[in-house]
Structure formats: C-alpha cells, structure tokens
Backbone as numpy.savetxt, mean C-alpha at the origin, in Angstrom:
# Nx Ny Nz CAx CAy CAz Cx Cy Cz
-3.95 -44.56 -0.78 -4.80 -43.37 -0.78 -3.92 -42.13 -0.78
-4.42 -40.97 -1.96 -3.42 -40.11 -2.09 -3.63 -39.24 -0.30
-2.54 -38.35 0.19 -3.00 -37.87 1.26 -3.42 -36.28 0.40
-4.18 -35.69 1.35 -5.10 -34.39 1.13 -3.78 -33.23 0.92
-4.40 -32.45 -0.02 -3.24 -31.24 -0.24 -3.70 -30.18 0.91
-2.72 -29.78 1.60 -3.17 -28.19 2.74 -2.73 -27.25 2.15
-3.91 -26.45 1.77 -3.66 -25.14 1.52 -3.24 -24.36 2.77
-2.48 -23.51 2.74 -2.30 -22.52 3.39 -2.33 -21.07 2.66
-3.46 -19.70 3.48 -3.58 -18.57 3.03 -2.20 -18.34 3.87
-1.47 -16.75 3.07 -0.56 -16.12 3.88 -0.59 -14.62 3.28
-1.04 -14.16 4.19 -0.79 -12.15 3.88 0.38 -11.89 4.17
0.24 -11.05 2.64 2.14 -10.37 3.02 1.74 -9.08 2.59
3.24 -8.48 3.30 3.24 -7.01 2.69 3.44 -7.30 1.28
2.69 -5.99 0.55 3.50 -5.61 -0.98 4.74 -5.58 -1.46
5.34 -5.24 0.09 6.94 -5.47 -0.22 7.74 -6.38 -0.93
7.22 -7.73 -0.38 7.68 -9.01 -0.61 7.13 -9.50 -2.10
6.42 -8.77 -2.62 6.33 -8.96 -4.26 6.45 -7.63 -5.35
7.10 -6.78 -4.55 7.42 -5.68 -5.22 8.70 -6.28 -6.45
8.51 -5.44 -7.37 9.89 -5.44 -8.46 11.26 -5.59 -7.48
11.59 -5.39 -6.59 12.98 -5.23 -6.19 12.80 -6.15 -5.46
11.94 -7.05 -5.33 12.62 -8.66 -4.86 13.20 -9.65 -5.93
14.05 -10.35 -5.32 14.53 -11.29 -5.53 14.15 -12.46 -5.98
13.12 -12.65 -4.89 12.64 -14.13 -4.68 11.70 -14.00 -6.37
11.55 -15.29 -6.75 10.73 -15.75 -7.67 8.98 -16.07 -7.28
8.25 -15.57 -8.64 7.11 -15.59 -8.39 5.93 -14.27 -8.76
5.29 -13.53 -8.11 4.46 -12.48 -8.58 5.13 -11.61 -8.36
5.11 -10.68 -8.86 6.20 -9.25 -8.22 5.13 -8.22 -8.80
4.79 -7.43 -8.30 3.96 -6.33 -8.22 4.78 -4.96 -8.68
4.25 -4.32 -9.77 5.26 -3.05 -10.45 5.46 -2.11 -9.32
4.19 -2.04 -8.28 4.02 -0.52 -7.79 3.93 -1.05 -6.31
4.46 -0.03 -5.25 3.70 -0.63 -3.92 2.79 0.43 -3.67
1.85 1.26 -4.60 0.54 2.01 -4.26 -0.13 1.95 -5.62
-1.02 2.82 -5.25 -1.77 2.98 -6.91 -2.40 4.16 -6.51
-2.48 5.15 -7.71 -2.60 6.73 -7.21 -4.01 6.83 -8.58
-5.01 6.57 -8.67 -6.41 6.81 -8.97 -6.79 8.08 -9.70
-6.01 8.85 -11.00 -6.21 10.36 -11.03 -7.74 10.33 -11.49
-8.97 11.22 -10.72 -10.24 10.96 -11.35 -10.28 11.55 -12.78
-9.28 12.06 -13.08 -9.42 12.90 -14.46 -9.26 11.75 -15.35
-8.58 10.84 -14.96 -8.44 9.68 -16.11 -9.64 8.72 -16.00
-9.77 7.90 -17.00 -10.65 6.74 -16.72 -10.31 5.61 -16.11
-9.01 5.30 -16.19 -8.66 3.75 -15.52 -7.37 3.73 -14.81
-6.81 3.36 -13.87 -5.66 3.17 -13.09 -4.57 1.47 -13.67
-3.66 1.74 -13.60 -2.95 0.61 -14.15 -1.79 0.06 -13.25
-2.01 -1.32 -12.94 -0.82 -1.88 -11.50 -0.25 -3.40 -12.70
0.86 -3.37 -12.78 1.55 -3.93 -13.49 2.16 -5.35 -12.97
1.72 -6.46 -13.45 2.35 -7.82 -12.88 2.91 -8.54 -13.78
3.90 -9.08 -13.00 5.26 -10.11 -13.51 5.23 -11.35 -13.28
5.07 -12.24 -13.73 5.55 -13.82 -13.47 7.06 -14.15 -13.65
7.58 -14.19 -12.54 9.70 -14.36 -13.03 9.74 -15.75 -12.88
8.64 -16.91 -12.39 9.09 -18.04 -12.60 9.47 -18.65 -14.35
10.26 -19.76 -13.74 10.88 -20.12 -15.07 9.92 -21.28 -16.19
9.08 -21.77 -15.33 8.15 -23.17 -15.35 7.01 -23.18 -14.79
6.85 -22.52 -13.67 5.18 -22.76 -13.03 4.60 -21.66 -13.43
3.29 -21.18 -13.90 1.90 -20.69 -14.25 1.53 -20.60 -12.91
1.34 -18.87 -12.68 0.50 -18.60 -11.46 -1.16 -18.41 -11.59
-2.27 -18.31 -11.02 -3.72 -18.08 -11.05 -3.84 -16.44 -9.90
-4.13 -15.48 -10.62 -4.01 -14.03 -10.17 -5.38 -13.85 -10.40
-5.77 -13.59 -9.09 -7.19 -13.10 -8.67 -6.95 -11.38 -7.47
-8.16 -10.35 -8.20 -8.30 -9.11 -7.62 -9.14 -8.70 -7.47
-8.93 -7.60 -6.34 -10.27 -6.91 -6.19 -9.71 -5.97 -5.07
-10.85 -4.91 -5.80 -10.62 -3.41 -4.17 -12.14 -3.20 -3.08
-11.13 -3.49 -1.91 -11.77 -2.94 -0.78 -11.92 -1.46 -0.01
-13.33 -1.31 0.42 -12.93 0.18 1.18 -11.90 0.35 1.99
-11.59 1.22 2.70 -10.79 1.51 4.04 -11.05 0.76 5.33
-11.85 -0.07 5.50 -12.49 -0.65 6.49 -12.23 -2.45 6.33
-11.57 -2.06 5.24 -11.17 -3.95 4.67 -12.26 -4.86 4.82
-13.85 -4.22 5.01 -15.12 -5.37 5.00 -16.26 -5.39 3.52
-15.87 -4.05 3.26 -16.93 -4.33 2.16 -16.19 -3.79 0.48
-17.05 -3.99 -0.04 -15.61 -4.09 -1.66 -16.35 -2.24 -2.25
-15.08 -1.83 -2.72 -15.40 -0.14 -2.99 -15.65 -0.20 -4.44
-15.77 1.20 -5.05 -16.99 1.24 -5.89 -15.76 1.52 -7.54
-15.05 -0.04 -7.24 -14.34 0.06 -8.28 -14.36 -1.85 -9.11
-13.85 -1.53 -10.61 -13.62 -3.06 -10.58 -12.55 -3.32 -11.19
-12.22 -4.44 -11.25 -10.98 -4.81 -11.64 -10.65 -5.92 -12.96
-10.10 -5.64 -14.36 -10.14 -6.39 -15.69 -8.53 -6.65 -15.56
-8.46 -8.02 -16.00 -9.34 -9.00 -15.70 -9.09 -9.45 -13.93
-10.52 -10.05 -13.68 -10.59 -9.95 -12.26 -10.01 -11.51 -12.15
-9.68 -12.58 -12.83 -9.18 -13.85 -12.32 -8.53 -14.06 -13.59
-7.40 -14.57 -13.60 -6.31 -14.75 -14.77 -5.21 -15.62 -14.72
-5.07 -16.36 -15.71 -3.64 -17.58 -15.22 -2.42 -16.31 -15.62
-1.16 -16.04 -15.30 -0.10 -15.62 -15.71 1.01 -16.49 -16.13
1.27 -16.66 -17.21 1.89 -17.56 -17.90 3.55 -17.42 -17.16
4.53 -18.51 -17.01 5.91 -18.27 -16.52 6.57 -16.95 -17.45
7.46 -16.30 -17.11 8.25 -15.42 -17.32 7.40 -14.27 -18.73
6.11 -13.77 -18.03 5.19 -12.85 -18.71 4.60 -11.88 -17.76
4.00 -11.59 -18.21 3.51 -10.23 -17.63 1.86 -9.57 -18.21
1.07 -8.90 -16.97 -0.02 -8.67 -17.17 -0.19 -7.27 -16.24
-1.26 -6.57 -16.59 -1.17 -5.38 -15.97 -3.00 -5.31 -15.73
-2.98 -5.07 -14.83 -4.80 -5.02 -14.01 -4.97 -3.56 -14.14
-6.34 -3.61 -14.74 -6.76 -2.45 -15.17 -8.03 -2.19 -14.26
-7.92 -0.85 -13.40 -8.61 -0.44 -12.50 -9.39 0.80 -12.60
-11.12 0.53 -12.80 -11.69 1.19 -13.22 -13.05 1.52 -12.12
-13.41 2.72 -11.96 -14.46 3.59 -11.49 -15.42 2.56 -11.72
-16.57 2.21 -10.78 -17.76 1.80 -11.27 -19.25 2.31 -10.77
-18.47 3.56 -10.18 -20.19 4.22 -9.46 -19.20 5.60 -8.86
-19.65 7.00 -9.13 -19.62 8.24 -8.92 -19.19 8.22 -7.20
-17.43 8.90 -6.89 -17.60 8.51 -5.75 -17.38 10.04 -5.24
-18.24 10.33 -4.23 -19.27 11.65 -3.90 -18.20 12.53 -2.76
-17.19 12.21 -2.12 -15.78 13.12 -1.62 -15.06 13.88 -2.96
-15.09 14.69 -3.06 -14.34 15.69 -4.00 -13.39 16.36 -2.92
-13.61 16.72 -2.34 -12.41 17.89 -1.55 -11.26 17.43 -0.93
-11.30 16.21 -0.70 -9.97 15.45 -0.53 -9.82 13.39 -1.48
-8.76 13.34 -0.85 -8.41 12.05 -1.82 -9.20 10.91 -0.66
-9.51 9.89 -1.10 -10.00 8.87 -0.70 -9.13 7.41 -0.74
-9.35 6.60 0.50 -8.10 5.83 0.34 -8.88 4.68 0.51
-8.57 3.45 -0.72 -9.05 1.93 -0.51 -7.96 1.06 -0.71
-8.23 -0.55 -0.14 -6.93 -1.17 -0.80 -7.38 -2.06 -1.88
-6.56 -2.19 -2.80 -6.08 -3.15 -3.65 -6.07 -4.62 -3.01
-6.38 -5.62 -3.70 -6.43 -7.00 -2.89 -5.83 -7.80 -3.97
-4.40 -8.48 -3.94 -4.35 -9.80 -4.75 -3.91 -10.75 -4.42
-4.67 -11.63 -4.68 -4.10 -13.37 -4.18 -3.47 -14.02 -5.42
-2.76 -14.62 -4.86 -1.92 -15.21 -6.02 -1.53 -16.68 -5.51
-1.87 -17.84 -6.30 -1.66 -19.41 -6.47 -0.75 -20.03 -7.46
0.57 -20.35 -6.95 0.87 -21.10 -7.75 0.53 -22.16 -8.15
0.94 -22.76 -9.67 0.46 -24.54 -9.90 1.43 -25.42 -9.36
0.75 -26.66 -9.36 1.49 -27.67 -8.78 2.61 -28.13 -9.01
4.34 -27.95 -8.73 5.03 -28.98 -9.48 4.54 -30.25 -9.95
4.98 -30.89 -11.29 4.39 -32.32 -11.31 5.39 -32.91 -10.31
6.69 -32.51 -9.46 6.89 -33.77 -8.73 6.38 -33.43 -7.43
5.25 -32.87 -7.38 4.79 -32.70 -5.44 3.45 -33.49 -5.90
2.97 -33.63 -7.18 1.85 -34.11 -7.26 1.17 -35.77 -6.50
2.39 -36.13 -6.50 2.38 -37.56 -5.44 2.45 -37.39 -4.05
3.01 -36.19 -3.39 3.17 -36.12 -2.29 2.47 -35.61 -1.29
2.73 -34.70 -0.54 1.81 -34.63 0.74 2.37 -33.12 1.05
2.24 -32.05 -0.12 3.14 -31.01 0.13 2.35 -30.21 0.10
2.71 -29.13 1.17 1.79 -27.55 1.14 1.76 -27.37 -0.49
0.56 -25.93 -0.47 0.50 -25.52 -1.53 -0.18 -24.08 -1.01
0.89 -23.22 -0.95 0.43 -22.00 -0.53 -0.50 -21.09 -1.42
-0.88 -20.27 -0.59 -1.78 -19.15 -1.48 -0.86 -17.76 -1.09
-1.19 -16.74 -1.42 -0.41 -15.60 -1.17 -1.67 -14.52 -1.47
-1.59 -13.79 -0.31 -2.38 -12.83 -0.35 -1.54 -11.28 -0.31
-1.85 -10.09 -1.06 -1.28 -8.71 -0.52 -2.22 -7.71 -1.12
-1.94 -6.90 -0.28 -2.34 -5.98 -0.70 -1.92 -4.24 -0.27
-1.95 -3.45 -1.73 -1.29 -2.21 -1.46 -2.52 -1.33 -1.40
-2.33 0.26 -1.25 -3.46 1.00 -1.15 -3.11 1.87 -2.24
-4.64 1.59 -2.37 -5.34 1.99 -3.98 -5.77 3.98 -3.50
-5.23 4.76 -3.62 -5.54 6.59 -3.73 -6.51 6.74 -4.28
-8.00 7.61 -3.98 -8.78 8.09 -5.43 -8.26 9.61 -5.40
-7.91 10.37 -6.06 -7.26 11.36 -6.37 -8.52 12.33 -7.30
-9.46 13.01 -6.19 -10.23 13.88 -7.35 -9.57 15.05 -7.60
-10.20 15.56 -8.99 -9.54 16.62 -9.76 -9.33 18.47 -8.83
-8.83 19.17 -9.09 -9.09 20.08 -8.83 -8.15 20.79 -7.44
-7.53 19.49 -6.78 -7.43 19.74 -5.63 -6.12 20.84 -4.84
-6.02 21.49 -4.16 -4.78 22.45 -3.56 -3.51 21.82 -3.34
-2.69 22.14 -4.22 -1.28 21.97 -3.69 -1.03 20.68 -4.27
0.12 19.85 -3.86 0.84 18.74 -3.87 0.86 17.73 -2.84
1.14 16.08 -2.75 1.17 15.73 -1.81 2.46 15.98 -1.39
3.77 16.24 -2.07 4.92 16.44 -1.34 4.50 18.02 -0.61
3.85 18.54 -0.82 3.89 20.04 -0.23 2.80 19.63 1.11
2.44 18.53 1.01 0.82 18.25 2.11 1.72 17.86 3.60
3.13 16.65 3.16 3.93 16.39 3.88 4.89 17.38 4.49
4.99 18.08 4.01 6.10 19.42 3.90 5.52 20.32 4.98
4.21 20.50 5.13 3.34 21.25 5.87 2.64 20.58 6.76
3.08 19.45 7.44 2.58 18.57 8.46 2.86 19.52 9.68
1.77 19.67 10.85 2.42 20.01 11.85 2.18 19.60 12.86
3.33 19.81 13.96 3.64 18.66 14.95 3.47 19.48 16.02
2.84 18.91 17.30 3.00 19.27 18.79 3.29 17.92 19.74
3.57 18.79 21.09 3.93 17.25 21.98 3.67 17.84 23.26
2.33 16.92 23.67 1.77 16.82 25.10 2.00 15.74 25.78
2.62 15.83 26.69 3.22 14.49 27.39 4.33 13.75 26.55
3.42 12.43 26.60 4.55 11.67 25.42 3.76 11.29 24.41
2.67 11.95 23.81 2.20 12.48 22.52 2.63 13.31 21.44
2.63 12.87 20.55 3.51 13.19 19.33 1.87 13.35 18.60
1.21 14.59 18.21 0.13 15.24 18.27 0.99 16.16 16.42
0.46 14.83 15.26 0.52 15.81 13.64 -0.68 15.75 12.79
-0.64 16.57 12.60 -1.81 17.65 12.38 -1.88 17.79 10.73
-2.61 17.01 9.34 -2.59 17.18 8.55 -3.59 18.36 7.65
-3.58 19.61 7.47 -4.17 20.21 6.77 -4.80 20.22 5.36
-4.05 19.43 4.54 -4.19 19.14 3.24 -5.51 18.63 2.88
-5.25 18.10 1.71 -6.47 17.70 0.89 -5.86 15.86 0.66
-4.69 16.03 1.04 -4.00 14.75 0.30 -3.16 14.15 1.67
-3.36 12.43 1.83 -2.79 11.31 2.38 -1.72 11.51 2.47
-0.76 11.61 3.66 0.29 11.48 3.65 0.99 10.02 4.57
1.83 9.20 3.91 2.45 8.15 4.22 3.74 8.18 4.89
3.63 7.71 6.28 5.35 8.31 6.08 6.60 7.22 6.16
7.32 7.34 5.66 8.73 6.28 5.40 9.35 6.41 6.88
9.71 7.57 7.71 10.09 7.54 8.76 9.74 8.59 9.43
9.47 8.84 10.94 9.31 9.72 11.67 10.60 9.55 12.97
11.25 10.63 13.28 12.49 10.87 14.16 11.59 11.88 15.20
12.06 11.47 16.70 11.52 12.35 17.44 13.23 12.41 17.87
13.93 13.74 17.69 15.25 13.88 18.08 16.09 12.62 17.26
16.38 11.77 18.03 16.87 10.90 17.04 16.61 9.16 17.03
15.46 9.27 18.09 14.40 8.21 18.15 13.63 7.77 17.17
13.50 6.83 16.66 12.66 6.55 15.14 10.68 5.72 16.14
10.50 6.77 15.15 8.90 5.90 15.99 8.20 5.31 14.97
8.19 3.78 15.36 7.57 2.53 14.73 6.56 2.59 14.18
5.59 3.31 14.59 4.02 3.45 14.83 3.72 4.23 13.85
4.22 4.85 12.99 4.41 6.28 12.36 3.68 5.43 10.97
2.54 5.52 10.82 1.93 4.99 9.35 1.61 6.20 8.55
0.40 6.92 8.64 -0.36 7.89 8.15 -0.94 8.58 8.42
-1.16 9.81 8.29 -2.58 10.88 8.44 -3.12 10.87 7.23
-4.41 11.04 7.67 -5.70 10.91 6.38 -5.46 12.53 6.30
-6.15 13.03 5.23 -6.75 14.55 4.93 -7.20 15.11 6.14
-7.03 16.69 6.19 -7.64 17.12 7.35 -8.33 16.60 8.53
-7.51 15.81 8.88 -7.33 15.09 10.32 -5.77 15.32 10.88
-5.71 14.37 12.02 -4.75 14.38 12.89 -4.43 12.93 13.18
-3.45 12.63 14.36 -2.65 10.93 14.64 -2.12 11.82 16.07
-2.35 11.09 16.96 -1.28 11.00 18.11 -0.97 9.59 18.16
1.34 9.86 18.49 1.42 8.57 18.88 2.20 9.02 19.87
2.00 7.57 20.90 3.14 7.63 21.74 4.55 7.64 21.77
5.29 8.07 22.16 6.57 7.86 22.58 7.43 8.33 23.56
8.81 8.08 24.25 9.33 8.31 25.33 9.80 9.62 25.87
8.65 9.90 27.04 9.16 11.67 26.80 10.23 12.04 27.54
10.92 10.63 27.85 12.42 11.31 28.78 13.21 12.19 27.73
12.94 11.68 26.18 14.20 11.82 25.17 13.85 13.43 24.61
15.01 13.88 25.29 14.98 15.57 25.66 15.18 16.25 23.73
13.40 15.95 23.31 14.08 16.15 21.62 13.50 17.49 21.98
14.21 18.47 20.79 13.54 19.78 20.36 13.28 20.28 19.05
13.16 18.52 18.09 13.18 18.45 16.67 12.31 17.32 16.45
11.48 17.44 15.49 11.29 16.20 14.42 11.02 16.10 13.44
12.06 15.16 12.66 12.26 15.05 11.18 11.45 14.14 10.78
10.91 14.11 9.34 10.23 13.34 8.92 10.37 13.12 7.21
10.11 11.58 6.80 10.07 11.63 5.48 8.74 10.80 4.98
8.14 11.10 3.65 6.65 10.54 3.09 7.12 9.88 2.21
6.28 9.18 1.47 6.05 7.97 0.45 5.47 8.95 -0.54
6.20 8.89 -1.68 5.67 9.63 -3.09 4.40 8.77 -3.44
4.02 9.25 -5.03 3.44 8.31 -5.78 3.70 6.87 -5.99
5.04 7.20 -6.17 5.97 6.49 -6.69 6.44 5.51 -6.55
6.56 5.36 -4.75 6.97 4.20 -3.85 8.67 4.70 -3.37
8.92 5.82 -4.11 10.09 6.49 -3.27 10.03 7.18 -2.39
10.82 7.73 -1.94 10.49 8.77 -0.12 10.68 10.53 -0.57
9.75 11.17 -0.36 10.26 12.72 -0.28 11.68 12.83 0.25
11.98 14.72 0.29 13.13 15.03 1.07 12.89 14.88 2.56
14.05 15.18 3.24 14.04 14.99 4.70 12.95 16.47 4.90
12.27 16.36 6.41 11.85 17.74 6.84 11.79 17.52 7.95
12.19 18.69 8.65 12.63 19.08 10.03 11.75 20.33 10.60
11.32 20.52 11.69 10.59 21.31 12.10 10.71 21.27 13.89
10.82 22.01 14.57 10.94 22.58 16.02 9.85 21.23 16.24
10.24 21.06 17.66 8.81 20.62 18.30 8.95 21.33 19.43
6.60 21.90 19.41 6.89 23.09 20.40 5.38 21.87 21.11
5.82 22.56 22.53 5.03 21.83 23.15 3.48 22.44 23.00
C-alpha cells in the first residue's frame, strides 16, 4: 500500500522568493506592487528558475484585514509555470474603490506547488506548498507630494518610552529601519496615511535623534533622515 503524501502549507516572506534569491523555484520580480489608478492594470512578474519541475501558481488579493478578498482580480488566477519561464499576473480593478484622498493598502496572495519528482513518487515524501504574500498599494490619482517626501516629513515625539510618528501625508510609508540614537527598533513596520504608530522602546537610551529609512516603489530604501527627538 502506497503510504499517503503530507502536504504541508508554509508562509513565507516575499523575501524568500524575491529575484535576489538564490534558492531555486518561484522568485517574485517585485516585493510590493504600487496600483497607479490612472492606469488600468498593475503587473507582478514571475520566474520559474527550476531546471525540470513545473510549478502550479495560484492568486489572489486580499483587503488589509487578510479575511475578505478586495475589489480586484487577478489573470490568470491559476496557472502551471513551465521550468526555466516566466509569467507575469496581471492585476486589475474590479469595482470603483471610493478612498480618493489617500492610497489604500491590500495584499497580494500567492501559493505556489511544486510537481512531484518522478523519484519521490514511490515514496513517503513531503510535498510542500508555499504561500507569500507582498502588499498590493492602490495609488489614486491626483494626490500631494511624493511618497519619498511623505517619509521625509514623518514626525516624531517621545513620551516615556513611546516613540509617538505622526504621518501627515496622503501616502504609506514603509520603513527599512528606524534608529532611536543608535538603537534599531524591531517593531518599526508602517504608518498608514494620516494616522500615527507608537512603539515601545528603552527610555534609559539617552537619544536626542532619530534616523530613519522607507521602502520605495521599488523595493529599495530612500535616503537616510534624521530629525531631533523632542519630547
């Protein structure tokens, strides 16, 4: 009796299938996707670098809340990717989405299955699934300024051991690193549009600075920026 194949799901960062890995398998062109509403369709670019196995690439976008699916779709939404080829998912609007004054943020979802070696086909061997996902920007038209200028104009206070930044913009800012003096704080993900983030950190560390850097379009990092911290 053959024994049962175990699937195993596994979420990864985007990282781990970005272009600048190594490892063999799906590699993802972009680690975001920036939505301009002026255009009609958004484009995220995929690679198969295996030499022999055929992957099965399935997508789809979720709101911000990762429970219900946002008002976009995705061509083609299930697809084999042939070994050492390439396919690019085309991401399109499918219902009028009613925030204009700032950008709107959903994620991207892709699972990816490899096929079976024929020599595991006798055996009793995992067969993973791979899940990731990056965040999908809707970017409506019209809007003030830049996101490097949104990051640029972050501002910071500190009550206790609250680290209290304050986004004014119209546009998401991501950040690659946050320095309180010369403490790096872990916690440091994002501010949405005209909102705010407090995080904690150690208020022995006698800072009277913090530097910070953002995530472009691009998946590269802005310049450094430095600014007083006033209590």
């Amino acid at each position: 009796m053959k024994a049962p194949l175990l699937l195993i799901l596994l979420t990864t960062s985007s990282s781990l299938f970005s272009l600048g890995s190594s490892a063999e398998g799906i590699q993802l062109g972009r680690t975001r996707v920036v939505y301009d509403a002026n255009k009609k369709e958004a484009a995220l670019p995929l690679i198969n670098t295996e030499k022999e196995l055929p992957w099965l690439v399935q997508s789809w976008v979720m709101n911000a809340d990762n429970k219900t699916r946002a008002p976009f779709i995705i061509t083609p939404p299930l697809f084999r990717l042939d070994p050492k080829s390439g396919q690019s998912l085309r991401v399109m609007r499918s219902e009028m989405i009613t925030t204009t004054d700032r950008e709107s943020l959903y994620y991207l979802i892709v699972r990816m299955i490899p096929a079976r070696d024929r020599k595991d086909e006798q055996s009793n061997a995992l067969h993973l699934i791979y899940r990731t996902q990056i965040k999908l920007f809707y970017r409506p038209s019209g809007l003030s300024g830049t996101p490097e200028e949104a990051c640029q104009n972050l501002r910071y206070s500190q009550s206790g051991n609250q680290l209290r930044i304050e986004n004014s913009s119209a546009f998401y800012s991501v950040f690659d690193s946050v320095l309180v003096g010369n403490t790096q704080l872990r916690t440091a993900d994002m501010v949405a549009p005209k909102s705010s983030v407090s995080l904690t950190f150690d208020a022995k560390t006698a800072a009277q600075s913090v530097s910070w850097r953002c995530i472009n379009d691009y998946g590269g990092t802005t310049d450094k920026f430095t600014t007083s911290l006033k209590p």
